[in-house]
Every structure is written in structure tokens, then in C-alpha cells.
Backbone bond lengths (Angstrom), bond angles and torsions (degrees), N, CA, C in turn:
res aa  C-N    CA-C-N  psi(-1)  N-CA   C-N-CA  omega(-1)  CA-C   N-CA-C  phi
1 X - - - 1.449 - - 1.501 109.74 -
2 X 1.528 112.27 -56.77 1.439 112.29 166.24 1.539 115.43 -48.69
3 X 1.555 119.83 -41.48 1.337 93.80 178.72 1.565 124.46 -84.74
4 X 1.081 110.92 -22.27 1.680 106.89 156.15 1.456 124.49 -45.01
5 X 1.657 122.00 -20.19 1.173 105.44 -165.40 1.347 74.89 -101.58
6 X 1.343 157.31 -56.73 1.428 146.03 -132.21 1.509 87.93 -65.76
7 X 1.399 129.79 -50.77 1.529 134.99 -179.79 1.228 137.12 -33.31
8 X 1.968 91.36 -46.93 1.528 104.89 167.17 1.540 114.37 -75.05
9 X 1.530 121.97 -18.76 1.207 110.65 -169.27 1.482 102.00 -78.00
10 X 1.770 107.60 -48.75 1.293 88.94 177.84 1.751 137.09 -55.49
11 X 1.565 98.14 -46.01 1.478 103.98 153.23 1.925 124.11 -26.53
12 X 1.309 113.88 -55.61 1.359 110.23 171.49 1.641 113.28 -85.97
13 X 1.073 137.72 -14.01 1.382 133.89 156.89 1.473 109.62 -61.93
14 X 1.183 141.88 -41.39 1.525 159.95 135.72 1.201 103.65 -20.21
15 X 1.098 132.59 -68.95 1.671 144.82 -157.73 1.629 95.62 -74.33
16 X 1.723 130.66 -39.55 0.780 123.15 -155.55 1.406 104.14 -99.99
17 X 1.823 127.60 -10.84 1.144 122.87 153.44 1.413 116.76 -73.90
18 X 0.927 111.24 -22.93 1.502 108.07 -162.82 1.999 85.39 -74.40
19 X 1.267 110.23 -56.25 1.774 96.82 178.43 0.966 126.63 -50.90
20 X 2.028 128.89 -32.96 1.242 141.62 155.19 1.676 104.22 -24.64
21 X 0.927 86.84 -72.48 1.888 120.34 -152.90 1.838 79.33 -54.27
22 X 1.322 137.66 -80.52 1.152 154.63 -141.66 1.803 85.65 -66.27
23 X 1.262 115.79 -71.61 1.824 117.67 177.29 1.834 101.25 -45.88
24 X 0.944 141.15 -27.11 1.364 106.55 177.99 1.301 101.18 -103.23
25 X 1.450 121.67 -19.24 1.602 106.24 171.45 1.926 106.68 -51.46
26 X 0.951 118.99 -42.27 1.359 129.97 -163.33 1.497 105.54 -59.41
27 X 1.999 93.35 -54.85 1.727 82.51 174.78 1.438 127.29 -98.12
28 X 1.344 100.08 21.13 1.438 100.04 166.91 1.379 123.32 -104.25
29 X 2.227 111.74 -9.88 1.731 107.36 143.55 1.312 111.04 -67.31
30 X 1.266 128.98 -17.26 1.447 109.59 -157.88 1.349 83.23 -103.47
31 X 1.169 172.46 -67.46 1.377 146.73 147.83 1.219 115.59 24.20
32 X 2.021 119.70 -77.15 1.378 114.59 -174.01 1.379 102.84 -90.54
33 X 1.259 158.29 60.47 1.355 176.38 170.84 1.505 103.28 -130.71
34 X 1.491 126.18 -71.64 0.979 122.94 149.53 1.552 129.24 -15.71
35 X 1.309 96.14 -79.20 1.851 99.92 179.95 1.496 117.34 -59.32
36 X 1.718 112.73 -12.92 1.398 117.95 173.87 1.523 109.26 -47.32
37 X 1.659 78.67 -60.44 1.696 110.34 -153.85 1.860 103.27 -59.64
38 X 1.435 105.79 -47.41 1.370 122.12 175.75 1.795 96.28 -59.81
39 X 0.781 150.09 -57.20 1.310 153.23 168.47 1.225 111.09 -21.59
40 X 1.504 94.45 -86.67 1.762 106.31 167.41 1.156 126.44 -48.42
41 X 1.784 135.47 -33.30 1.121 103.90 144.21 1.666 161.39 -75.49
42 X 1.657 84.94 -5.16 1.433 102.43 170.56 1.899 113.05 -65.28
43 X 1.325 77.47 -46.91 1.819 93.26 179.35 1.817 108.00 -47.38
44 X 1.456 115.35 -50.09 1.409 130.87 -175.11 1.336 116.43 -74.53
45 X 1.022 121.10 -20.56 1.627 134.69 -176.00 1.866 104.16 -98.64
46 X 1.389 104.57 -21.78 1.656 114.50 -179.92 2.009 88.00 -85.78
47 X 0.888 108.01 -48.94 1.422 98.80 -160.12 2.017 104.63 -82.96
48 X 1.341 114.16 -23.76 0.903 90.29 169.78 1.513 120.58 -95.58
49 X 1.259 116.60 -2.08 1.555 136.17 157.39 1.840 98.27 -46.22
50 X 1.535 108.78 -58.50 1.484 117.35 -158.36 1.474 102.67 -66.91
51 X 1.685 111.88 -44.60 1.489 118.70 167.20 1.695 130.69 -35.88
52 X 1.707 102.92 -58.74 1.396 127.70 171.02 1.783 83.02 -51.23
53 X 0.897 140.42 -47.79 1.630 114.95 -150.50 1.337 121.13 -97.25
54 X 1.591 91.43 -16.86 1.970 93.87 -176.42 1.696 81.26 -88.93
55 X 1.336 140.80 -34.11 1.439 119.34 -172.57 1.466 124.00 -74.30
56 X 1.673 103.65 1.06 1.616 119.12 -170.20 1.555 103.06 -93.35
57 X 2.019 106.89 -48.58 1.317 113.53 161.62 1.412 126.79 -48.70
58 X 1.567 112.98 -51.74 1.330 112.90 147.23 1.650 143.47 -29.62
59 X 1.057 100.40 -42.48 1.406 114.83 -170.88 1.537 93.06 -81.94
60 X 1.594 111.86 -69.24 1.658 102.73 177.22 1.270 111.59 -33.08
61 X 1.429 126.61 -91.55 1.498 129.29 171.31 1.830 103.95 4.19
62 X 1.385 112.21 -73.89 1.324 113.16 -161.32 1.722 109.80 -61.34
63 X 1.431 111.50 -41.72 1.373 105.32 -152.24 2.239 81.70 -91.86
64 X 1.195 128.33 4.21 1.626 123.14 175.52 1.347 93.88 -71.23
65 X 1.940 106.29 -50.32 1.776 113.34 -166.31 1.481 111.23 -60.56
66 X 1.781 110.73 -38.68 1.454 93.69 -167.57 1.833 105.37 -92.04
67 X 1.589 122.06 -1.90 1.578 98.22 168.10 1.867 97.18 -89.08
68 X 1.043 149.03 -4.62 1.206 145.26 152.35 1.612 125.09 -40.08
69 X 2.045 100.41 -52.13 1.136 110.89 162.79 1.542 122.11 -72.14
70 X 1.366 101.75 -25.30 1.740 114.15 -171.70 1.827 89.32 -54.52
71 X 1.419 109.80 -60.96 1.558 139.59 -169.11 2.191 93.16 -44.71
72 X 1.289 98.93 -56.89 1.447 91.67 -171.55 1.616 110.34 -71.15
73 X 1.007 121.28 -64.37 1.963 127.83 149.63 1.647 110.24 2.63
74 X 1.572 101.56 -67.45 1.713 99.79 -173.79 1.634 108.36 -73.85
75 X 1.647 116.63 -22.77 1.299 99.18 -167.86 1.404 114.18 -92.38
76 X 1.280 116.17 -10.33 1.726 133.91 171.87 1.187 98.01 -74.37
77 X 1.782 117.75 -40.55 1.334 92.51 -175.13 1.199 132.75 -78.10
78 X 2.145 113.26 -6.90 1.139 116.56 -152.14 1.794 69.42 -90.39
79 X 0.917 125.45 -60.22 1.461 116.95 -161.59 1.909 120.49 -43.97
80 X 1.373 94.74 -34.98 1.631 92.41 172.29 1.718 101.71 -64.49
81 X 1.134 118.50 -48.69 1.533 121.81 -157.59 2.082 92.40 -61.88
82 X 1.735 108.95 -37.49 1.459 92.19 -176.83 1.575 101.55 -70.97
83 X 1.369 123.37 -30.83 1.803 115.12 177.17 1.223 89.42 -47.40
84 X 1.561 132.77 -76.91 1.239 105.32 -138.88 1.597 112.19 -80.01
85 X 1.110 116.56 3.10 1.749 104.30 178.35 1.708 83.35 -85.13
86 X 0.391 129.93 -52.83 2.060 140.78 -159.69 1.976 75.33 -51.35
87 X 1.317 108.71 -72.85 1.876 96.62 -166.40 1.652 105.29 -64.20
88 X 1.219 128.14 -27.52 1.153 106.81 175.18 1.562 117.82 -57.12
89 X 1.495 101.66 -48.96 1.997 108.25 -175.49 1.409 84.03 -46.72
90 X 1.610 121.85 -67.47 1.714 111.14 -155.05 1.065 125.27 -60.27
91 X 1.610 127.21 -3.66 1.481 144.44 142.12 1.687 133.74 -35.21
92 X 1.709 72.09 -71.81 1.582 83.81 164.27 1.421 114.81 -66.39
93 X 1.358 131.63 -42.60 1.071 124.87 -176.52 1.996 122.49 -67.42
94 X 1.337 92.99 -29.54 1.423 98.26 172.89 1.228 98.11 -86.59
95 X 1.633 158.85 -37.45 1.622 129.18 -172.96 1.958 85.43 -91.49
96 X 0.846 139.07 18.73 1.515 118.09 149.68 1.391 109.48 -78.87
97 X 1.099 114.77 -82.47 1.576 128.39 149.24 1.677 120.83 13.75
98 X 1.300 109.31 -77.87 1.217 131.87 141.32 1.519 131.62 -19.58
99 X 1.495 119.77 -49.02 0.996 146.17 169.32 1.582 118.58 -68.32
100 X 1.331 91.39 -49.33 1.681 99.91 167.18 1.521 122.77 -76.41
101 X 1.637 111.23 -22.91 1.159 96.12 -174.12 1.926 98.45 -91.78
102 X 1.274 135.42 -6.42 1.186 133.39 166.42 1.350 104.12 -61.85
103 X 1.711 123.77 -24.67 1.868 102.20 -158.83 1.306 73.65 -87.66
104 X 1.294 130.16 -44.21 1.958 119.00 -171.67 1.431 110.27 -49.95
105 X 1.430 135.46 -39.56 0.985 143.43 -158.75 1.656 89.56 -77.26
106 X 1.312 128.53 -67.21 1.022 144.06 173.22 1.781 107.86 -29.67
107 X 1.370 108.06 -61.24 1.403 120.97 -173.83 1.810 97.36 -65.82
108 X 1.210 110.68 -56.96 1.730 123.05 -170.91 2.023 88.36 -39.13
109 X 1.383 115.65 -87.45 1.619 147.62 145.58 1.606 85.06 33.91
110 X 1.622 94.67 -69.30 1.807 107.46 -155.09 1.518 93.36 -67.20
111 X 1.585 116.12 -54.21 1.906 108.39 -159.36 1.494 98.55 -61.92
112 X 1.501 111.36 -26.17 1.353 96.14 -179.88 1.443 128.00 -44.23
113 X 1.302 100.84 -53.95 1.465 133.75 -152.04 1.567 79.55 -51.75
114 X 1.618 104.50 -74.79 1.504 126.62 -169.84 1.608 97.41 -39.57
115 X 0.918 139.26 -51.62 1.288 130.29 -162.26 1.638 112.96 -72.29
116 X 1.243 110.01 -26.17 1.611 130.12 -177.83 1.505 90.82 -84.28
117 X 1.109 132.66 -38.90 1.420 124.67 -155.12 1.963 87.82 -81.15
118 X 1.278 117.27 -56.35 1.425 139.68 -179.92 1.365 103.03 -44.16
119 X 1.507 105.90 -63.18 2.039 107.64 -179.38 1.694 91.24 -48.68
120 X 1.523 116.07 -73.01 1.890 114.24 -168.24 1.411 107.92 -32.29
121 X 1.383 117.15 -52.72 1.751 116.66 -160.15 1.922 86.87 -70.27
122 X 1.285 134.98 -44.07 1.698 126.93 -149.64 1.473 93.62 -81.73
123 X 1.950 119.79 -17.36 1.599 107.80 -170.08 1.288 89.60 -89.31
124 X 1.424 122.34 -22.42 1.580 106.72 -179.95 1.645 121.89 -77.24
125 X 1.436 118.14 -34.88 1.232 149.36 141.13 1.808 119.18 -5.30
126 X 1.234 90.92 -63.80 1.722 110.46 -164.51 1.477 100.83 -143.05
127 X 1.554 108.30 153.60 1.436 120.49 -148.77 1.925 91.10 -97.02
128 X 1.365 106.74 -164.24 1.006 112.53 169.81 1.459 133.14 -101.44
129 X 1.188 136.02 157.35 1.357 132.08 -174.35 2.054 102.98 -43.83
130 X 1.381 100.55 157.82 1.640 75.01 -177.93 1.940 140.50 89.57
131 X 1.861 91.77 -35.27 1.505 112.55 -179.80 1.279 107.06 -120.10
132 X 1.754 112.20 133.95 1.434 120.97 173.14 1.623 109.81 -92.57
133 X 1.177 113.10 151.48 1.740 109.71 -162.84 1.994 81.10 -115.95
134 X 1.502 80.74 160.46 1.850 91.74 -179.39 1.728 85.56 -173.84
135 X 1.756 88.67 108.76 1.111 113.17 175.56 2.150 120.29 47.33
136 X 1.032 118.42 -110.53 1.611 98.45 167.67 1.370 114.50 -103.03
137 X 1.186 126.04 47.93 1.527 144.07 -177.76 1.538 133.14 -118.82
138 X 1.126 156.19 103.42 1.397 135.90 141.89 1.552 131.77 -73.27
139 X 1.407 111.12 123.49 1.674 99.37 -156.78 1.852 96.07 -126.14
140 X 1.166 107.33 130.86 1.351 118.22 -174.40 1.549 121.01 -112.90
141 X 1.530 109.78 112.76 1.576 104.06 -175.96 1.447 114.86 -96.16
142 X 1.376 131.21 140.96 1.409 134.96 -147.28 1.994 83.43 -101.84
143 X 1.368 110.27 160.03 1.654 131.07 160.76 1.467 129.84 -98.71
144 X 1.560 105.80 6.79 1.131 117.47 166.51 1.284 123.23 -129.87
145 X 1.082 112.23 169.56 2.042 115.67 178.55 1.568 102.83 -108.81
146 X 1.600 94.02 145.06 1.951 101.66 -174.85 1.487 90.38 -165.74
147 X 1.125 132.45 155.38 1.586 149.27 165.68 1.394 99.91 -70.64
148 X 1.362 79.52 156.84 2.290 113.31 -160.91 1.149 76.27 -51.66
149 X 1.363 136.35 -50.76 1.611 108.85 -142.45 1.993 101.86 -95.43
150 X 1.010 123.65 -10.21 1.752 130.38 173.95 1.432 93.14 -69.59
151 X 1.246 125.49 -49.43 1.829 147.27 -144.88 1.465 93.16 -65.70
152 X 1.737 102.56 -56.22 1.447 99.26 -172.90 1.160 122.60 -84.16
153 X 1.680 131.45 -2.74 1.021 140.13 164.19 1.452 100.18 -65.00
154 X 1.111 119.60 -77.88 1.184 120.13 -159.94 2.038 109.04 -51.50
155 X 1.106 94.05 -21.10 1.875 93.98 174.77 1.794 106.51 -63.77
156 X 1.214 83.37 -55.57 1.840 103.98 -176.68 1.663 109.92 -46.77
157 X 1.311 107.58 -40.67 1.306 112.06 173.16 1.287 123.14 -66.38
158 X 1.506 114.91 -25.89 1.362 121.81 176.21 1.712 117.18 -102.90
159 X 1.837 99.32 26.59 1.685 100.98 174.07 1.380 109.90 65.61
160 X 1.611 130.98 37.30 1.342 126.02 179.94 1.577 83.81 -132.53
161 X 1.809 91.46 -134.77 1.396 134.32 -176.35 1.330 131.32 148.16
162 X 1.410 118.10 143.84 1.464 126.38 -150.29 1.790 99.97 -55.74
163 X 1.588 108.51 137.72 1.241 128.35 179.24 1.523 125.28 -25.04
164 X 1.090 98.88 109.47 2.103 87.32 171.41 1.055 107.61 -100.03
165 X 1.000 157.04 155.93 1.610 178.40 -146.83 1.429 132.12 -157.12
166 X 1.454 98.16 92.69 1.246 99.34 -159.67 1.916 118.29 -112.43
167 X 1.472 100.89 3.26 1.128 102.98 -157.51 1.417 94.63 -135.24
168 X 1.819 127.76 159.88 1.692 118.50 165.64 1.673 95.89 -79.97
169 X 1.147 142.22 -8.79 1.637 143.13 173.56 1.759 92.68 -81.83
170 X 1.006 140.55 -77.54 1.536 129.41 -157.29 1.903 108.58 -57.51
171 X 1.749 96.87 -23.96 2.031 95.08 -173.29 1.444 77.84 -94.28
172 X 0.898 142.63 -20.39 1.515 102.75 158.63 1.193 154.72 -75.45
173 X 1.904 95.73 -31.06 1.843 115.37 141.98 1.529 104.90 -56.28
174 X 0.875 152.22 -101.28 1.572 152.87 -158.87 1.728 99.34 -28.65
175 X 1.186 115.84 -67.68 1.971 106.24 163.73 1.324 121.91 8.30
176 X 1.819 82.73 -82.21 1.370 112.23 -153.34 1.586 106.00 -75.72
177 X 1.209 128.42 -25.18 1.709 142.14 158.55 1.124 114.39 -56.52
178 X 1.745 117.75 -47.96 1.570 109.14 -171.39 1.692 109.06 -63.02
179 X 1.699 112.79 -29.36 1.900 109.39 170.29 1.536 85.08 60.24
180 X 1.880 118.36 83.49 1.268 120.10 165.80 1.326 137.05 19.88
181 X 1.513 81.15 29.76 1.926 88.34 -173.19 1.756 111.96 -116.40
182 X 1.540 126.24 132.53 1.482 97.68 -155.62 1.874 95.71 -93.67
183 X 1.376 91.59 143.20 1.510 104.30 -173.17 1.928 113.05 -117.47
184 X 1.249 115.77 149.63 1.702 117.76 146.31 1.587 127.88 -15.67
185 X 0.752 126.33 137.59 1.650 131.30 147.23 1.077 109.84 -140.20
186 X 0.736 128.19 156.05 1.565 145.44 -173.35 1.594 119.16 -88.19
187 X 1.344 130.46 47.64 1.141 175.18 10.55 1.602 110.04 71.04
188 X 1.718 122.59 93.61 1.193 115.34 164.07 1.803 110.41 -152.02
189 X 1.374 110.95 175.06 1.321 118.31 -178.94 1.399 116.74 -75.80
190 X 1.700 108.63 132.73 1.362 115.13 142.30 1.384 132.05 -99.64
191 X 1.173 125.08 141.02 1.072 104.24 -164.43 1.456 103.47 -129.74
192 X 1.704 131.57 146.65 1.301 158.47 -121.60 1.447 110.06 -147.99
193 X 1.195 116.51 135.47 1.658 129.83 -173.79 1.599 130.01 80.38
194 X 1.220 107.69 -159.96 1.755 86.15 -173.89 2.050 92.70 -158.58
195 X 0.816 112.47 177.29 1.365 129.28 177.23 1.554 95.99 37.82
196 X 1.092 130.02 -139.22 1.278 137.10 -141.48 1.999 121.52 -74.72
197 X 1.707 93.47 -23.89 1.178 129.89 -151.82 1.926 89.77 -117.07
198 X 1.522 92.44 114.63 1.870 93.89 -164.70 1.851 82.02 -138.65
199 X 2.073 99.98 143.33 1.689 95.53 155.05 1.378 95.69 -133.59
200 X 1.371 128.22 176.37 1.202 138.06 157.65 1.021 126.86 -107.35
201 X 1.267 158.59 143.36 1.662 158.60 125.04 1.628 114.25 -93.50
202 X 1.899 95.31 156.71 1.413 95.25 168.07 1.125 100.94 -65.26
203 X 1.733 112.96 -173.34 1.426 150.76 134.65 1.396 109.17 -153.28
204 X 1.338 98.16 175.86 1.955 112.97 171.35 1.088 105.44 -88.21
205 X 1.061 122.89 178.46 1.793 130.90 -162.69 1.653 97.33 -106.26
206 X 1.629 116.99 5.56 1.207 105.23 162.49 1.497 117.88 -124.78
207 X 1.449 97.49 41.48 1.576 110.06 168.63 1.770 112.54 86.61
208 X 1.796 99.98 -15.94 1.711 81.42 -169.30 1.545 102.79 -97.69
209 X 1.189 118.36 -171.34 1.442 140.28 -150.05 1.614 107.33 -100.91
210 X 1.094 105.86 150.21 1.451 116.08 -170.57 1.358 120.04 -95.37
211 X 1.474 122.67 103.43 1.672 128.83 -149.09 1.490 91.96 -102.76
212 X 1.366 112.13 -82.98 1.766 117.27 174.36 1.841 126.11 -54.88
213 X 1.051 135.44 157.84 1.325 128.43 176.05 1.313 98.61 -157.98
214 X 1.689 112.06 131.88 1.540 117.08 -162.83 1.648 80.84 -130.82
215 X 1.173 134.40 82.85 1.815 137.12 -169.81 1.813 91.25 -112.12
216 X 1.407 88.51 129.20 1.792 101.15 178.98 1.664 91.12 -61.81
217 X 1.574 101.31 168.07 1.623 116.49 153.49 0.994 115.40 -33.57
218 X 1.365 126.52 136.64 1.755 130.98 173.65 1.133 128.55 41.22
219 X 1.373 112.43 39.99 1.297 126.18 -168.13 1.880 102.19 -124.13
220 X 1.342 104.82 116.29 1.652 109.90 -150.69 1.761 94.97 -82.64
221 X 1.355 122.27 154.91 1.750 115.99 -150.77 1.430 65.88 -120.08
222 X 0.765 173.62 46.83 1.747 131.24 130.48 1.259 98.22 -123.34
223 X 1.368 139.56 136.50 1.411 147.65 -169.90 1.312 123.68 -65.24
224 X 1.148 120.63 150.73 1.428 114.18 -161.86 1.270 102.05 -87.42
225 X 1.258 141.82 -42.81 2.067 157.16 164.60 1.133 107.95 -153.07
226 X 1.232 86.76 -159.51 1.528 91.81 -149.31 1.443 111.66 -92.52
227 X 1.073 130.86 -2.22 1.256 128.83 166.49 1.732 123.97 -102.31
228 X 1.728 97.86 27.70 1.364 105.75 168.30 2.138 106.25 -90.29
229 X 1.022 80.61 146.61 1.922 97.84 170.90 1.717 110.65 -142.56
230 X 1.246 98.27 171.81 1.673 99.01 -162.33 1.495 98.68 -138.27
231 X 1.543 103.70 117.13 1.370 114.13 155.14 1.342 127.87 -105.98
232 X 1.613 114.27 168.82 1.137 115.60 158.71 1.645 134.24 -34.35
233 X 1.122 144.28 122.72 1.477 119.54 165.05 1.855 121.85 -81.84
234 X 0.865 120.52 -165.53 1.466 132.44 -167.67 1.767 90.77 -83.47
235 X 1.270 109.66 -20.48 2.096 113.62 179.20 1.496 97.67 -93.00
236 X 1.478 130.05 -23.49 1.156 122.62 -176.91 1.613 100.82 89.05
237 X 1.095 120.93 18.04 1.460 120.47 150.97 1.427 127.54 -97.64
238 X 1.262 108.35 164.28 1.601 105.38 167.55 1.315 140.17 -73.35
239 X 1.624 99.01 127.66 1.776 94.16 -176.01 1.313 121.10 -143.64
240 X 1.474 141.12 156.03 1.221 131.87 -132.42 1.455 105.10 -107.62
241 X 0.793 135.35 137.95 1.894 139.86 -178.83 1.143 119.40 -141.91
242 X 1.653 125.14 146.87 1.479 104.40 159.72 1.487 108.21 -82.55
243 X 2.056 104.12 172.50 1.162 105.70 -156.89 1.248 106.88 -86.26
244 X 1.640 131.38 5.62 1.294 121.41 -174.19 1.876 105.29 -102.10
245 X 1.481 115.71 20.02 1.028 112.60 164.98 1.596 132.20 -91.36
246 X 0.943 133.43 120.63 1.356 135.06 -167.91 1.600 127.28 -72.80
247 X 1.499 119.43 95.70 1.280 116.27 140.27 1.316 133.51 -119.72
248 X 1.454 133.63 -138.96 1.056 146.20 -173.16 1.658 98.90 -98.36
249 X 1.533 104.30 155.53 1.545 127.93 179.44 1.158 129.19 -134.10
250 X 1.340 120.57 151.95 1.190 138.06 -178.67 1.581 127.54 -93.70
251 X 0.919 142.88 97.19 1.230 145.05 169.91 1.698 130.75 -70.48
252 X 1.302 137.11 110.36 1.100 142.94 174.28 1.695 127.96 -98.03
253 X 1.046 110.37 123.10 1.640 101.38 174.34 1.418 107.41 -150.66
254 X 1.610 115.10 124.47 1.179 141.14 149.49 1.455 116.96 3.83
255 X 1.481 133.45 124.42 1.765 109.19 151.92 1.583 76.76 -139.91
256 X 1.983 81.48 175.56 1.148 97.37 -179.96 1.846 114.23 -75.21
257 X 1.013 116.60 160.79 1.898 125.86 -173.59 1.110 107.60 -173.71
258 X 1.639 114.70 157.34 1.639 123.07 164.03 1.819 102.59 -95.41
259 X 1.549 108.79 59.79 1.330 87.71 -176.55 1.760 98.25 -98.76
């Protein structure tokens, strides 16, 4: 009996190391479980510590770049804003400008006019290089010989037409021009009737009628047909020719005068 009980005691002294033994195994994983866990959060609190800081460095970095850019932004912009006041002044200054050079243009416009109006009145005024004026006349003598009808072309071409003679003062200017040489006047036939029965008379080559007559000696005044014309002679009188004979001509042209 006694030794049954010494048995059980040891038996439960046994039982009660073995729970010893088993309770500190327990808290001595939960010890290093613990220090895991404590680990790992030290570890997690370092890295998201490290996180917070590269996104803070980050963030500085970003918000240094964008007041840098803020910095370049305002100063481009102040400079566009001085372009455009700078192009506005040069706006205004070019449609002022502008403005002024229209009243000049305007003013220029007018002297023109005046000066064109002035050149017209001085070409009507005074003859041309080449032409002697006599009284409201410029009269031009040619250096070659051509028939009445070349003579008056060539006058026509130069804005005249062969000499009329209307005065004993102009056949005496025309005379003294022809220099004994027999020339054109502008002196030709009309001619009158019809079928079989024909007359002729002068006229001027501008239709009007023949008042004065300066006809050399023996020189018959009413034309013989129609292909008579009348020049100057070598006396500076009138004398009768046909028109396909060749001399020298006279040219007449109009200016303006108070004659």
C-alpha cells in the first residue's frame, strides 16, 4: 500500500514536470512569436517610415520643379504681355503713321493733279522741241521730200496737220520757214457734181473755206482735178501740183493763247 502511494506521488511529481516543462515550452514560443511579430513590426514601421520619406523627397523634388516652372510661366508670361503692349504701341504707331502717310498721299495726289493740269496748260502753251510758234501756232518744217498725201500723214502722226494760211502775217511766217524751198500746205480739192459733169474747189484739210489766196504769177486759182494740191513755191507763193509730187512740208499745230 505504502508502495503504491510513493508511486503515485512520483507518478504525479512526473505529471507535474512534464506540465512545467510543456508551460514554459509554450511561453517560451510565445516569447519568440512575440519577438517575430515585434520584429516584423519594427521592420514595417522602418519601411513604411522609409516610404513616407522617399515620397516626401519626392514630393519636395516635384513641388521645387513646379514653382521653378511656376517661376519660368510668370516670367514668359511677363515678357509676352511686354511683346504685346510693345506690338500694341507699334500698332498704334504704324496706323498713325499710316494715317499720315494717306493725308501726304492725299496732299502728294493733289500737287500731282496740279502739276498734270500745269504740264497740259505749258504743252498747250509752248510748242515742241523742234517747233517754231507764231502767234497761236507751232509750225514744223520737215528735211525731206514726200507727196501731199505721205506729208500729211506724217503731220497727223505728230498731232498737227499740214499748214493753213489764213493771214498775210502767217504767209509770211510760212515764207520765211519754207528757206526757198517749195513745200505742202494744207490746201486740197473738193470736188462737185456727179456723172459726167465734175467741178473742183479748194478747201483746208479741215473742211473750212478758203478766205485769203497768196497764188504766184500765172498760176490759175481754181484747180485743174482732183489730184491737184498746192505748195509753196521757191517765192513762197502759191502754186499748183499734183499730189504725188514730192517736196518738203509744213506742219501746223494749235496751242493754247489769248490771241
Amino acid at each position: 500500500m505504502r508502495i503504491k502511494s510513493i508511486r503515485r506521488i512520483r507518478e504525479d511529481r512526473r505529471e507535474r514536470e512534464s506540465v512545467e516543462m510543456l508551460e514554459d515550452r509554450e511561453e517560451s514560443n510565445g516569447e519568440k512569436k512575440l519577438g517575430v511579430v515585434t520584429v516584423s513590426l519594427v521592420l514595417l514601421y522602418l519601411l513604411i517610415l522609409a516610404a513616407i520619406a522617399v515620397r516626401y523627397v519626392s514630393f519636395t523634388l516635384e513641388k521645387e520643379q513646379l514653382t521653378m516652372m511656376n517661376k519660368e510661366l510668370r516670367s514668359k508670361n511677363n515678357k509676352l504681355r511686354n511683346l504685346y503692349n510693345q506690338s500694341q504701341n507699334d500698332v498704334k504707331l504704324l496706323q498713325s503713321r499710316l494715317a499720315e502717310t494717306a493725308v501726304n498721299y492725299s496732299k502728294i495726289h493733289d500737287e500731282v493733279k496740279k502739276l498734270k493740269v500745269k504740264h497740259e496748260e505749258d504743252q498747250g502753251n509752248f510748242c515742241p522741241e523742234g517747233w517754231t510758234r507764231f502767234r497761236c501756232s507751232c509750225y514744223f518744217k520737215s528735211t525731206e521730200n514726200k507727196t501731199w498725201s505721205e506729208s500729211r500723214t506724217d503731220c497727223e502722226n505728230r498731232e498737227s496737220d499740214l499748214v493753213m494760211i489764213n493771214s498775210k502775217e502767217e504767209q509770211d511766217f510760212v515764207s520765211q520757214m519754207s528757206m526757198n524751198r517749195e513745200s505742202w500746205i494744207g490746201l486740197t480739192v473738193t470736188t462737185h457734181g456727179s456723172n459726167i459733169r465734175y467741178s473742183w474747189s479748194w478747201a483746208w484739210v479741215d473742211g473750212s473755206p478758203l478766205t485769203e489766196t497768196f497764188w504766184a504769177a500765172g498760176q490759175r486759182e481754181a484747180p485743174l482735178n482732183s489730184f491737184s494740191r498746192v505748195a509753196l513755191g521757191q517765192s513762197g507763193k502759191w502754186k499748183t501740183q499734183v499730189y504725188y509730187s514730192g517736196n518738203f512740208w509744213i506742219c501746223e499745230k494749235k496751242v493754247t493763247c489769248s490771241c
